[in-house]
N, C-alpha and C positions, 0 to 999 in steps of 0.2 A: 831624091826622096826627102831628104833631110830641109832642103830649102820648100821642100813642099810643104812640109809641115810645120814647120816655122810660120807660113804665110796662112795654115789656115788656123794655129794659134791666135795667131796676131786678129784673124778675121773675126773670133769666136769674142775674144778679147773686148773688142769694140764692140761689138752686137750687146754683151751682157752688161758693158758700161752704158751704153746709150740707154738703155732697156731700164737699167736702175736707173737713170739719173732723168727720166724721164715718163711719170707715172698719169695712168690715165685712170678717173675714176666718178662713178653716176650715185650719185646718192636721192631716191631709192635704186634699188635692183630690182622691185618690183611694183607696179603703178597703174593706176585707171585711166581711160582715157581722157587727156585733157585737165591731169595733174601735174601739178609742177614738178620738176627732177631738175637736179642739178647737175651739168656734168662740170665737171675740174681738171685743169692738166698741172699737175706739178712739177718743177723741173729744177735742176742746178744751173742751167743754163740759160741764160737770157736774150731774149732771138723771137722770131717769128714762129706763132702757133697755128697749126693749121691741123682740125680732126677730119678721118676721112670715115666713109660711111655712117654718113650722115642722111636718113632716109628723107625721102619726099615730104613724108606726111608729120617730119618732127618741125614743132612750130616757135623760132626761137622767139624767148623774153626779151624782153628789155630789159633785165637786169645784168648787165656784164663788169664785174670789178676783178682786180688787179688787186694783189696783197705780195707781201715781202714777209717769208717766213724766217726765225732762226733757230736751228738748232745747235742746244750748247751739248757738247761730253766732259762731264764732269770729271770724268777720272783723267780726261787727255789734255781739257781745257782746250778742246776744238770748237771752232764756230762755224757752223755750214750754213749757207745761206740759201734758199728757195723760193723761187719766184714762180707763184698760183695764179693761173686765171682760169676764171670760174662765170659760168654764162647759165642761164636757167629758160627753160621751155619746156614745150609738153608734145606728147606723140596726139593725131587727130586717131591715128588708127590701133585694131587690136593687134596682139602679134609680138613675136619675140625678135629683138633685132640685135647684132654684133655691133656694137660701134667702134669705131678705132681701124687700125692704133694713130696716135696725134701723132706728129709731129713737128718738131720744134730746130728751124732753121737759123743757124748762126754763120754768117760769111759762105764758104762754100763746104759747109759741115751740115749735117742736118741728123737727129738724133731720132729715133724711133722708141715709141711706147707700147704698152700693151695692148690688149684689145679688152671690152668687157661687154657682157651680157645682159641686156634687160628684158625683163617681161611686163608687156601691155596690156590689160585685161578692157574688155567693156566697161562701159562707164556704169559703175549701181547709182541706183533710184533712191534716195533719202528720202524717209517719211519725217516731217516736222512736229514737235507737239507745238499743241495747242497755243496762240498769241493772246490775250487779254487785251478789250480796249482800253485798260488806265496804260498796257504796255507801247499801244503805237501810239501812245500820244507824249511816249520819253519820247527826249532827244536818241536815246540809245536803248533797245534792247535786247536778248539772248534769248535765242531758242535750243534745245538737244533734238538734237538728228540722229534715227537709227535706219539702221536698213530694212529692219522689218520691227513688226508691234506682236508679233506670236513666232517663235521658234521653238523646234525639238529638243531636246534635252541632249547636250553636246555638241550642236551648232552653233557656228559662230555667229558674235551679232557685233557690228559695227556701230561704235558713237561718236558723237563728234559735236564739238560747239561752234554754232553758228551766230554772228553778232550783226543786227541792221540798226544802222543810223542817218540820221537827217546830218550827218556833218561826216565829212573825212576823215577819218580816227588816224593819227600821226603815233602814237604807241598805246601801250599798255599795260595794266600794273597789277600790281594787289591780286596777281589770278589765284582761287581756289576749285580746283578740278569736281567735276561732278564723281559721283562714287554709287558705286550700284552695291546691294547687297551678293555675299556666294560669287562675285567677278574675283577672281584671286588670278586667271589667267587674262593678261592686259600685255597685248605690243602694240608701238605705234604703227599708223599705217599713215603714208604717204612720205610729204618731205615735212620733219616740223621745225627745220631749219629755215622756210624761208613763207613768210606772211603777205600773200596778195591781197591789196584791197580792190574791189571791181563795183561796179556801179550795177544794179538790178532793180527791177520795177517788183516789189512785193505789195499785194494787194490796190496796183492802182497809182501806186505810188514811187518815185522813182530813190533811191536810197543810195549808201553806200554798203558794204556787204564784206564778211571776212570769215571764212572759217579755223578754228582753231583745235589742237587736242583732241586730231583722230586717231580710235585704237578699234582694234579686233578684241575683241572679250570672249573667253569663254566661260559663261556662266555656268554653277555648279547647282543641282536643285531644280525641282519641278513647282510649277505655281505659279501667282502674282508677284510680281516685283518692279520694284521703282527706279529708275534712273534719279539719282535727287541734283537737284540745279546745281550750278556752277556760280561763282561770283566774279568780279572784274572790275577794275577801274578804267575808262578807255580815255584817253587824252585829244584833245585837238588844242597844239601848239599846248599854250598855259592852263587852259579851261580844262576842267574834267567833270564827266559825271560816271558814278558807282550803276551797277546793276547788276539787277541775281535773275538768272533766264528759270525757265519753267521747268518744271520735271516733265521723264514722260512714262509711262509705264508699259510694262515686258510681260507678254503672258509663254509660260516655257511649258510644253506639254512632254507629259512622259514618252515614251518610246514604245510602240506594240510591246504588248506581251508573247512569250514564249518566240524569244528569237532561235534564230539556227544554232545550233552546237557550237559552230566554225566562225561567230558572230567575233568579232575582235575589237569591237566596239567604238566601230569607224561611221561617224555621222557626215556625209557629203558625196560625192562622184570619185568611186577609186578602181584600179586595174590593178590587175596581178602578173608577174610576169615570173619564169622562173629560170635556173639553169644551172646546168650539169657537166661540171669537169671531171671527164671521168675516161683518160684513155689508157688501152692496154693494161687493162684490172685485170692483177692478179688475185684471186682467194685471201683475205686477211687485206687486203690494202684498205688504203683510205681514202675515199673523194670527197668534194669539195659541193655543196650544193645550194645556191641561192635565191632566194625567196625576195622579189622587188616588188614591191607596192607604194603605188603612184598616185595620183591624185588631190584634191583639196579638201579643204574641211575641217576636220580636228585631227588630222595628219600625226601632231607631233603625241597625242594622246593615246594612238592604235597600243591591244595586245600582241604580241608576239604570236605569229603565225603557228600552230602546230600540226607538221608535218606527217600524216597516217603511212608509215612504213612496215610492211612487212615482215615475216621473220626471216632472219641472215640478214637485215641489216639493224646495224648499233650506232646512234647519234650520240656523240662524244664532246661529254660539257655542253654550255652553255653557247648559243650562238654568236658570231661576232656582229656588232649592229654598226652600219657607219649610215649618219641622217645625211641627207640633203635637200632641204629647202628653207623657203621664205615666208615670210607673211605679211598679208595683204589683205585687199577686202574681203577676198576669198575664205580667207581663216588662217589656216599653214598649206601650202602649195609645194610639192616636192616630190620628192618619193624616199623611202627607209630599205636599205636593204640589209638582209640579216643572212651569214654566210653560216652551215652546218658541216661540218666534220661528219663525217659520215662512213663507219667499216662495214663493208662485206664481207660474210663468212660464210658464204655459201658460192660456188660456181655453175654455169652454164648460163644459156638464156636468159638473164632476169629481168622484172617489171618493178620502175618504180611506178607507183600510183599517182595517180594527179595531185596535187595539190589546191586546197580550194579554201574560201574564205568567204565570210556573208560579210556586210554592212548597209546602214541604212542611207537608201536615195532619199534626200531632201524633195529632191523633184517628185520622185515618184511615191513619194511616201508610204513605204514599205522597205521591205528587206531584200537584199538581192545577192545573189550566192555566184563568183565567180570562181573558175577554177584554170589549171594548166591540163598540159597534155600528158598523157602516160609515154612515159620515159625509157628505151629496151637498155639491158644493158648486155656485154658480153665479159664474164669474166672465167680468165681460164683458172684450171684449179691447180692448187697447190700442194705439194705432196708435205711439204716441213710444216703447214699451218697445222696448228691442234685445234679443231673446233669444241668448245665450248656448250654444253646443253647446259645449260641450269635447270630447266623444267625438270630433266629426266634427275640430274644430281637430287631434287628436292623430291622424286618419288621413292630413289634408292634411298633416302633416310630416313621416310617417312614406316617405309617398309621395315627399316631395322628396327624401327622404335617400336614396332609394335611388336614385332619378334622380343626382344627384348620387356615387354609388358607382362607376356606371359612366363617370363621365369620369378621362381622363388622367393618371395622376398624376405630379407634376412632378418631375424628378430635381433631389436636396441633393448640394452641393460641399462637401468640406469647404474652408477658407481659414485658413493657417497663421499669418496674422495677426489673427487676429479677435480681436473683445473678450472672448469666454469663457476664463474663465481668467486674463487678464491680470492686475499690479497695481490696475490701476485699476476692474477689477469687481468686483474683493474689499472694495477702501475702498468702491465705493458700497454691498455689500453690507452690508457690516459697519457705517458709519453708522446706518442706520437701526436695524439692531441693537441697538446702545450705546444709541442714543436710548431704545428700548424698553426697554431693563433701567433704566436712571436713572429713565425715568418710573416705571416699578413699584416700583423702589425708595422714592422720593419720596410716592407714591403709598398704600405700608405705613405709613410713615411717621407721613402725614398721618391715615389710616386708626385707625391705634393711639394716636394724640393726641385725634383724636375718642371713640374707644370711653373715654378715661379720663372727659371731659370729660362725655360723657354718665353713665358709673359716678359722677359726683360729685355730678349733678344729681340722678341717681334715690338715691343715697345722703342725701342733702340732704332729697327728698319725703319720701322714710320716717322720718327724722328728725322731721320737721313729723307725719307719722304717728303716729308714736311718744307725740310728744305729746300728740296728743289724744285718742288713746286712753286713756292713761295718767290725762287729766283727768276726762274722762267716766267713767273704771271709780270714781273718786273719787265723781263726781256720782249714780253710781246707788249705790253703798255708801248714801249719807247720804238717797238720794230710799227708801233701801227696796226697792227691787227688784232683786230677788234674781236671778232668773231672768238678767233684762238685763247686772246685774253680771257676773255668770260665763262669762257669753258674750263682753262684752269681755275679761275677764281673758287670757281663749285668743287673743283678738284681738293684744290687748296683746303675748304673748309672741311670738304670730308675726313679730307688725313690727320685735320689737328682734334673733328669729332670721334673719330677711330682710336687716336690717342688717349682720348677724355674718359671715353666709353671704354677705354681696355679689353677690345674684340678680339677675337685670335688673328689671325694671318686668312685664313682661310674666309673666315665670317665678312657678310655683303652686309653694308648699313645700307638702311632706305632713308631717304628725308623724312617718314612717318615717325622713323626709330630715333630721328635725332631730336625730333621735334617733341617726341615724348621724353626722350631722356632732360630733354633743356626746363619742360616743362616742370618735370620733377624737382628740378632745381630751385623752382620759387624764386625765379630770376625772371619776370615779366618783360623787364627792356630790354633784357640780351635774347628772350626767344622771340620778340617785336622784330628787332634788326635784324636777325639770323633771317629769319622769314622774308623779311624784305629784300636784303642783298641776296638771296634764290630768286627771286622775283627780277629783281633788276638785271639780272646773268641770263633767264628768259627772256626776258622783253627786249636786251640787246640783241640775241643769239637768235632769236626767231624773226628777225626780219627787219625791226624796227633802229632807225639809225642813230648812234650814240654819238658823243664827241668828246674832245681833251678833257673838257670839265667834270662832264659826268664819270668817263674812266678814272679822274685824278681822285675824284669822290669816293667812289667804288673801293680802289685802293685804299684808303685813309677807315674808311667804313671796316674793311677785311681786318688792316691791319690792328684795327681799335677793337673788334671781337678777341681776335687771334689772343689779345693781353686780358681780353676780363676773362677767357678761356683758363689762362694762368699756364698758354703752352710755348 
């Protein structure tokens, strides 16, 4: 027995080391047909990669690189080294598929990864605005693509920039994103990590073609609304030319009137599912009861289901909610499940009642009310439980009070000396008074001695921040990877604007936030450059290929803000 167990330590041993040291991962997790996805294996090990369940209908790219990653531990001064390959294609078909686990053969070892899930949707139909003949007669230019030109108020609308030009566009610069009014809800969709340019015939004409800066929106507001264009510099080799693409406009209709009761104010295709743990219930116990709703749309925005129970049973607190999904063209894709505490204080036979919920079908354009099943339950009864009426507690009170309305009421004297009034009921009044203002005084005090103390602690982290980001964008400059590089670089500049800005710990800066803060600054050429070095960490990072020169720039650029920053 003992050598048994040894051998199957030793067995478990190797699986979890292989397992970590060799990671399999698809960037999106969720995709249309005939988008690009990246998959990537990462590993400690250097050796032959091979993924398996790899379906029929996935169609690989021709983009395949090789990178050498490293990471430092700053507290250990460890240096691990990881070697990435990363190959990109698209699925032909809908469907969800398991791909994996890779594995990575060295000598007569061979290491196993994990597996990962992706979902495939149909390919949506983009509607174009409008092209201008002064515009097809640019070398280059920009149209906005949505999926639809009229949507309900709460469904999601899909944009995206589209670029045609008479030459092969080699990068891109200077991008400013288009912006809708009321869109405050924005995720990307697809991969924006990697930029295909592909040849297409628009109008007759045969071109080159790239989409860029796809997001799911959810606009907030019913009305007219505008998509407003996008700007761009688009490069071939030295040459460039500028262009601003067309707006398009969003017409969003309200939602019927007089929706269902159980409305939760879910716009898209969703189901309900429900269930009940709930065995050998005694009188007074407690089960467990959950409420899954699944589907796509504005998923992550639903009300919380409310469940019509009974009397004998009591929902206790607030529900637990754990989300799971994605988002996609779709909107959010997943389902939310919310778990109820739930006591009975009543036994025999019991019924929970269905469960039900309306939302509005896009398709169907109306409200549609689904529900679960009714629920038996058997609970035996309990002789030590005390049950609890409140209804009847609140008519025996109401009965004494009135018994008590009908006695005597006592006649008030006034008395010329009493203590209302006096000096001496103003001092005890006013004592405690004083008291109270000194303590809240003291109180602010100590309050705002803390708030610095803690500003200098998180001012302090970020500093620690600061640095090692700073060392690491060094370490991927010289490891080669490019990609990694320029992702800290963005990293880098947020932490020394987090520092400038004096945010809390807690607080998310946007590019919007920093670029207003720099502006305030009446510093023109430091919020020029800022702007641009975000720009160049895009245009590497999304596809377009960089070199020693341009990283060497980059750096020198970073570190030349980093000092007018004064961090």
């Amino acid at each position: 027995m003992h050598k048994l167990m040894t051998i199957l330590l030793i067995c478990l041993a190797n699986v979890s080391w292989g397992q970590e040291d060799v990671i399999l991962s698809i960037e999106p997790l969720s995709a249309d047909v005939g988008e690009t996805v990246l998959i990537s294996v990462k590993t400690k090990v250097q050796g032959t990669v091979d993924i398996d369940n790899l379906p029929s209908c996935f169609v690989h790219g021709h983009d395949i690189s090789g990178e050498m990653e490293t990471d430092i531990n700053h507290q250990t001064g460890t240096i691990t080294t990881y070697y990435r390959l990363s190959r990109t294609g698209a699925f032909a078909k809908a469907g969800t598929y398991t791909i994996g686990p890779a594995f990575v053969k060295k000598g007569n070892k061979t290491y196993q990864s994990n597996e990962v899930t992706i979902t495939i949707g149909n390919k949506m139909q983009m509607t174009s605005s409008e092209v201008t003949a002064e515009q097809l007669r640019d070398p280059a230019f920009g149209i906005i693509q949505t999926n639809k030109t009229t949507i309900y108020e709460g469904e999601p609308l899909v944009v995206g920039a589209k670029v045609y030009a008479h030459f092969n566009p080699t990068y891109l610069d200077n991008y400013l994103p288009y912006s809708m009014k009321g869109a405050i809800d924005k995720h990307p969709v697809g991969n924006s990590a990697v930029t295909q340019t592909m040849r297409e015939t628009f109008r007759g004409v045969e071109m080159f073609s790239f989409e860029y800066d796809k997001n799911v929106i959810f606009p907030v507001g019913t009305g007219d609304f505008k998509v407003n264009s996008y700007s761009m510099t688009v490069y071939e080799g030295y040459r460039n030319f500028s262009l601003t693409s067309t707006s398009a406009d969003i017409t969003i209709k309200p939602l019927p009137a007089d929706p269902p009761a159980d409305f939760i104010g879910a716009v898209g295709f969703f189901q309900l599912e429900r269930e009940i743990e709930a065995n050998d219930l005694k009188q007074g116990d407690v089960f467990k009861m959950r409420i899954i709703v699944s589907g796509a749309g504005n998923l992550q925005n639903i009300l919380e289901p409310k469940p019509e129970l009974p009397k004998g049973f009591i929902i206790y607190g607030d529900p637990q909610i754990e989300d799971n999904f994605v988002y996609n063209s779709k909107g959010t894709e997943g389902e939310i499940t919310y778990e109820y505490n739930i006591q009975v204080s009543q036994f025999g036979d019991l019924a929970v009642p269905p469960t039900s919920i309306s939302y509005f079908d896009i398709a169907e354009e109306k409200y549609i009310t689904i529900s679960s099943e009714e629920f038996s339950l058997d609970v035996k009864k309990n002789k030590n439980f005390v049950v609890e009426e409140p209804e009847d507690i609140a008519v025996e009170n109401l009965e004494e009070i009135d018994m008590l309305s009908g006695l005597r009421k006592s006649s008030i004297q006034e008395n010329g000396d009493a203590f209302f009034g006096s000096s001496s009921f103003w001092l005890s009044m006013g004592a405690p008074l004083m008291t109270a203002l000194l303590f809240i005084f003291f109180s602010k005090r100590r309050e705002q001695s803390e708030d610095k103390i803690i500003l200098r602690q998180t001012i302090r982290k970020k500093d620690q921040e600061l640095s090692d980001n700073l060392a690491q964008t060094k370490v991927l400059l010289a490891s080669g990877d490019s990609n990694g590089f320029y992702s800290k670089v963005e990293a880098t500049l947020k932490s020394a604007m987090e520092i400038k800005m004096q945010v809390s710990e807690e607080q998310m800066v946007s590019r919007q936030a920093m670029f207003d803060f720099l502006e305030k600054s009446n510093n023109d050429s430091l919020l020029r450059r800022f702007k641009e070095l975000l720009t160049k960490c895009d245009q590497f990072r999304y596809g377009f290929d960089s070199n020693e020169t341009a990283d060497q720039s980059v750096l020198k650029d970073l570190e030349s803000i980093l000092n007018d920053l004064n961090i």
